[in-house]
C-alpha beads as a LAMMPS data file, in Angstrom:
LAMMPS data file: protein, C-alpha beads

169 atoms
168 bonds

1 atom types
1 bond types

-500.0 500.0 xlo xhi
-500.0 500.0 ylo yhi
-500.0 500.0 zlo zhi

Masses

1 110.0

Atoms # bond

1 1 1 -324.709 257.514 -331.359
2 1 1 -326.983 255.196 -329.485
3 1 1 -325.492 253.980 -325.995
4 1 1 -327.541 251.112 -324.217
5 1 1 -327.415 250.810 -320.593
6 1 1 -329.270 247.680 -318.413
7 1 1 -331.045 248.771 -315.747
8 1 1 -329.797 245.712 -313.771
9 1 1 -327.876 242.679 -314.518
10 1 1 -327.573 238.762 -312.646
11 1 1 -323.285 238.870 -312.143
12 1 1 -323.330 235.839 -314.660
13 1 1 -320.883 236.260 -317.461
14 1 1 -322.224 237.696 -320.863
15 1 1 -322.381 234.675 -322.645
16 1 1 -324.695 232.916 -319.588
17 1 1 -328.114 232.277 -320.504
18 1 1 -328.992 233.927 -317.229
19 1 1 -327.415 237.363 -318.064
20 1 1 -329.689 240.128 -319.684
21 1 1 -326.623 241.742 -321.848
22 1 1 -326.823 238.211 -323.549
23 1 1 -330.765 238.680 -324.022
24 1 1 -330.435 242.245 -324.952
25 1 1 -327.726 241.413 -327.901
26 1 1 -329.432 238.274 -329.007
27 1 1 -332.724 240.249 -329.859
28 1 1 -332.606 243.955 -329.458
29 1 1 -328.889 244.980 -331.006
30 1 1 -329.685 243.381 -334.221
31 1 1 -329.884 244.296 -338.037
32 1 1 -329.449 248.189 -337.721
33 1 1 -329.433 248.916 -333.890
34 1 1 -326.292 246.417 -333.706
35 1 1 -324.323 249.800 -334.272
36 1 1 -325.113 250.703 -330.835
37 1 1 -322.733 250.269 -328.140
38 1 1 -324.120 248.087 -325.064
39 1 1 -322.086 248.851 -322.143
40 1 1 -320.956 246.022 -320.050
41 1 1 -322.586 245.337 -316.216
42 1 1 -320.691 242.220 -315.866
43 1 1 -316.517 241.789 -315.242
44 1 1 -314.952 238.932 -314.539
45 1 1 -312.172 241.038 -313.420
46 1 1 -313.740 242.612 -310.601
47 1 1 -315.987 241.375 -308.019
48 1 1 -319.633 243.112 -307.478
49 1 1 -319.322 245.142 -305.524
50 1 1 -316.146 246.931 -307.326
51 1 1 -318.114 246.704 -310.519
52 1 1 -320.171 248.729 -309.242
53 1 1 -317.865 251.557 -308.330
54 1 1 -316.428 251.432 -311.868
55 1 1 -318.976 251.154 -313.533
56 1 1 -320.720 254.134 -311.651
57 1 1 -317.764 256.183 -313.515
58 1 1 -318.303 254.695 -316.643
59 1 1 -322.067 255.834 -316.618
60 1 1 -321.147 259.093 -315.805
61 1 1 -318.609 259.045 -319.175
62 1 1 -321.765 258.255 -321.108
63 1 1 -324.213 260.587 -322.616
64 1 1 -326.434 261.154 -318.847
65 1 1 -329.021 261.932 -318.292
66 1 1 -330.457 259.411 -320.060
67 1 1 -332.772 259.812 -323.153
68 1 1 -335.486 256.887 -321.925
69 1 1 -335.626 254.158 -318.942
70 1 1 -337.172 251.205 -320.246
71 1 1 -338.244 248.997 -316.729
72 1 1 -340.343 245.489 -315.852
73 1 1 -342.393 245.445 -312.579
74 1 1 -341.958 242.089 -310.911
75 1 1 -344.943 240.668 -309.040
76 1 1 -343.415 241.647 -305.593
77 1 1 -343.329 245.489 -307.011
78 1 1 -339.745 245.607 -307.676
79 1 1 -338.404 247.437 -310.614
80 1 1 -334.669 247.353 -311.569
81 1 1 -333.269 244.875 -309.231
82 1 1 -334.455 246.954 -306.655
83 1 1 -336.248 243.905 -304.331
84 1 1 -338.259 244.476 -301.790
85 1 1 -335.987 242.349 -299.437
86 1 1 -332.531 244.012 -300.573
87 1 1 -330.583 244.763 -297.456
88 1 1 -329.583 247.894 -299.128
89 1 1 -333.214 249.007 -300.947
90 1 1 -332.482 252.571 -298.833
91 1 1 -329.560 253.244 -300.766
92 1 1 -331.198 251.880 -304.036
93 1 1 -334.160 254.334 -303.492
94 1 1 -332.602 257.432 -302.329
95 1 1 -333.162 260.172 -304.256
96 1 1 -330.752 262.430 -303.138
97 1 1 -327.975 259.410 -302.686
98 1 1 -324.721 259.944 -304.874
99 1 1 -324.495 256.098 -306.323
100 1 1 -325.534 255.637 -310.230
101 1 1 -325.494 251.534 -309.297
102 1 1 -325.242 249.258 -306.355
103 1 1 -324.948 245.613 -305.492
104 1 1 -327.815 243.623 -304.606
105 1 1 -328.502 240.499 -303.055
106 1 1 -331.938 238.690 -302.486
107 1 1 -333.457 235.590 -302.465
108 1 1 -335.392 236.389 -305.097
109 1 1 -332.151 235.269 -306.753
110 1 1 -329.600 232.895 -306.937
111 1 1 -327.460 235.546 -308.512
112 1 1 -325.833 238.779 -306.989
113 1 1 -327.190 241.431 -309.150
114 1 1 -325.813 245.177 -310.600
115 1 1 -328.760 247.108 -310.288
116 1 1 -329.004 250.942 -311.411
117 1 1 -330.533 253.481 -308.304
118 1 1 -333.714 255.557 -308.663
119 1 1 -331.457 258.758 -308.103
120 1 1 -330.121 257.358 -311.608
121 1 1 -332.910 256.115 -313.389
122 1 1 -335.069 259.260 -312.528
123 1 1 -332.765 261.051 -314.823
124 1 1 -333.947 260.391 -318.022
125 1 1 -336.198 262.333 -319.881
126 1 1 -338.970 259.588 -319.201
127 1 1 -339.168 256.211 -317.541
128 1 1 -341.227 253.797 -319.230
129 1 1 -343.115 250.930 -316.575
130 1 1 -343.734 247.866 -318.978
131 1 1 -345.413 245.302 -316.934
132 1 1 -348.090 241.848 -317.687
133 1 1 -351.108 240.618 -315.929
134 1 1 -353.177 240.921 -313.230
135 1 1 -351.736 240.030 -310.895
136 1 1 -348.932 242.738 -311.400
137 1 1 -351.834 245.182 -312.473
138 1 1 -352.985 244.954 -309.000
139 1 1 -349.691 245.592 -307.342
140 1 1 -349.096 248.794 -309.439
141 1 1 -352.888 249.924 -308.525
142 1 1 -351.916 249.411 -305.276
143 1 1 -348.297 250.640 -305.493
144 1 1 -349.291 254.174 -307.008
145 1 1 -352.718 254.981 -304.319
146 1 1 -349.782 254.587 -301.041
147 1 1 -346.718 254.958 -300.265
148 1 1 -345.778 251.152 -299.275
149 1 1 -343.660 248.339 -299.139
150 1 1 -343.230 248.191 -303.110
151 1 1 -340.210 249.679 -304.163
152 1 1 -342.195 250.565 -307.320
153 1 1 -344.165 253.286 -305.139
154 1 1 -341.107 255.071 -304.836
155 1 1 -340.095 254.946 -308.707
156 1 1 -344.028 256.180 -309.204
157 1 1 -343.971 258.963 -306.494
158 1 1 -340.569 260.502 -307.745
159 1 1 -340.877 263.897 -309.494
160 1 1 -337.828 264.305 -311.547
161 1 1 -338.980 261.797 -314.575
162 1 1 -342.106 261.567 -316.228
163 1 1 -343.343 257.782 -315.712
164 1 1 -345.140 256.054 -318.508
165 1 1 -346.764 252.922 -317.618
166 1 1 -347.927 250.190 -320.247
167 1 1 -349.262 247.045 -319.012
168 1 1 -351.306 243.926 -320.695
169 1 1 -352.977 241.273 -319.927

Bonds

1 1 1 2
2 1 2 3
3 1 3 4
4 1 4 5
5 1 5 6
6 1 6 7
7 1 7 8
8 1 8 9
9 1 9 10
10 1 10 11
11 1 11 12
12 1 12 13
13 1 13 14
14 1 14 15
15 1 15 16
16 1 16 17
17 1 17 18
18 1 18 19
19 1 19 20
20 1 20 21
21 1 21 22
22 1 22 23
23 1 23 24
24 1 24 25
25 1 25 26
26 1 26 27
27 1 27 28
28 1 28 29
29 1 29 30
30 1 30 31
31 1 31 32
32 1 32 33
33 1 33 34
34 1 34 35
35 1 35 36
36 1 36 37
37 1 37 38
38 1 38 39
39 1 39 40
40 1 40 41
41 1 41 42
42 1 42 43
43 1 43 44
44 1 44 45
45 1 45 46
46 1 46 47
47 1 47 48
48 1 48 49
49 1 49 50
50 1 50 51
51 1 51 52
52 1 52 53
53 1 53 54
54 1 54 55
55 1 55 56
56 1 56 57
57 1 57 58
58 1 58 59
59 1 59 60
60 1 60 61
61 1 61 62
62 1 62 63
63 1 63 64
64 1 64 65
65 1 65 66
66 1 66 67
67 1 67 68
68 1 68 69
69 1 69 70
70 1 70 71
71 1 71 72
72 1 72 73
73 1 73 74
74 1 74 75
75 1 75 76
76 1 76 77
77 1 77 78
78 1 78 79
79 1 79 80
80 1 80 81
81 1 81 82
82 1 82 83
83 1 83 84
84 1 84 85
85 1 85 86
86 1 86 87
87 1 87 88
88 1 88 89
89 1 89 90
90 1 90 91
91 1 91 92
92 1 92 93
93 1 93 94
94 1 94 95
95 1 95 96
96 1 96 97
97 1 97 98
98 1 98 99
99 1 99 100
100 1 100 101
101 1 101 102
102 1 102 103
103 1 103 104
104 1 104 105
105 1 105 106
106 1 106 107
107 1 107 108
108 1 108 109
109 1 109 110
110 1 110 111
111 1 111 112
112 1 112 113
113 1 113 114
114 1 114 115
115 1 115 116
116 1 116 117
117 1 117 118
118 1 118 119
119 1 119 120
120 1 120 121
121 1 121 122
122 1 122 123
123 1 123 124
124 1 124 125
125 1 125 126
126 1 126 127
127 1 127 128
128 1 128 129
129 1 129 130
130 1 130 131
131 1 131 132
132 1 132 133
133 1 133 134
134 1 134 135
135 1 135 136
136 1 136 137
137 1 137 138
138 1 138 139
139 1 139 140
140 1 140 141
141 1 141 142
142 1 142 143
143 1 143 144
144 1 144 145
145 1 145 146
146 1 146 147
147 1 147 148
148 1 148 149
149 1 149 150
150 1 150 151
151 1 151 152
152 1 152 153
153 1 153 154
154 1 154 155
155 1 155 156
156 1 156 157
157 1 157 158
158 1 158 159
159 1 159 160
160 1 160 161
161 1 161 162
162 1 162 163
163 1 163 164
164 1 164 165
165 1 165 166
166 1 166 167
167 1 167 168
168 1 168 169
């Protein structure tokens, strides 16, 4: 009865080395958590952008709100695929904004991305922040004393999720 969800996803078939589903099912859904079911970000059906929209009602056919949100920190204080220089961050970060998922493009990638919104990660019963290094310790200091250009600030200000961070060296 265990349903996995990524929080975002490079739109790079399954089998790409690129893609996180592949990642995900290569060393997480193995020996007895195989029995989960992983749903899907990419389709090479649909483009992005319409991926989105059906996958937004495919979320909302899954157990929701969410048991746990397992997310990384990248070193520009983007969690999710929630970038800093996403044309569409606003959307991504509102709250009160009726999309589970959006498309993203930055230049942080080469990829278009899926990523999930805060308004849907922020309901699960708790959000763990998993992040390594200095470097990214410093961002997160940073991140939770303002609010700022990190889109992690946001994530850490929110009030609907309990945030549990876990960092190392």
């Amino acid at each position: 009865r265990v349903h996995v969800l990524l929080s975002d996803e490079r739109w790079v078939p399954a089998d790409d080395d690129s893609s996180n589903e592949k990642l995900v099912r290569e060393t997480l859904m193995v020996n007895g958590a195989a029995a989960a079911r992983l749903q899907p970000a990419y389709s090479a059906k649909e483009d992005v952008a319409d991926r989105c929209a059906s996958l937004d009602a495919e979320i909302r056919a899954l157990p929701f709100p969410f048991a746990c949100s397992l997310l990384g920190m990248g070193a520009d204080g983007h969690f999710a695929s929630l970038f800093p220089d996403a044309e569409n961050l606003s959307d991504g970060l509102d709250m009160d904004g009726s999309k589970l998922c959006i498309p993203v493009s930055t230049s942080a990638s080469p990829h278009p991305r899926i990523s999930l919104t805060l308004a849907a990660l922020s309901r699960s019963d708790e959000i763990v922040l998993l992040f390594f290094g200095e470097d990214k310790l410093a961002i997160y200091e940073d991140a939770k004393q303002q609010t700022n250009g990190y889109p992690v600030s946001r994530l850490l200000r929110q009030k609907r999720a309990p945030v549990h961070v876990y960092w190392a060296p």
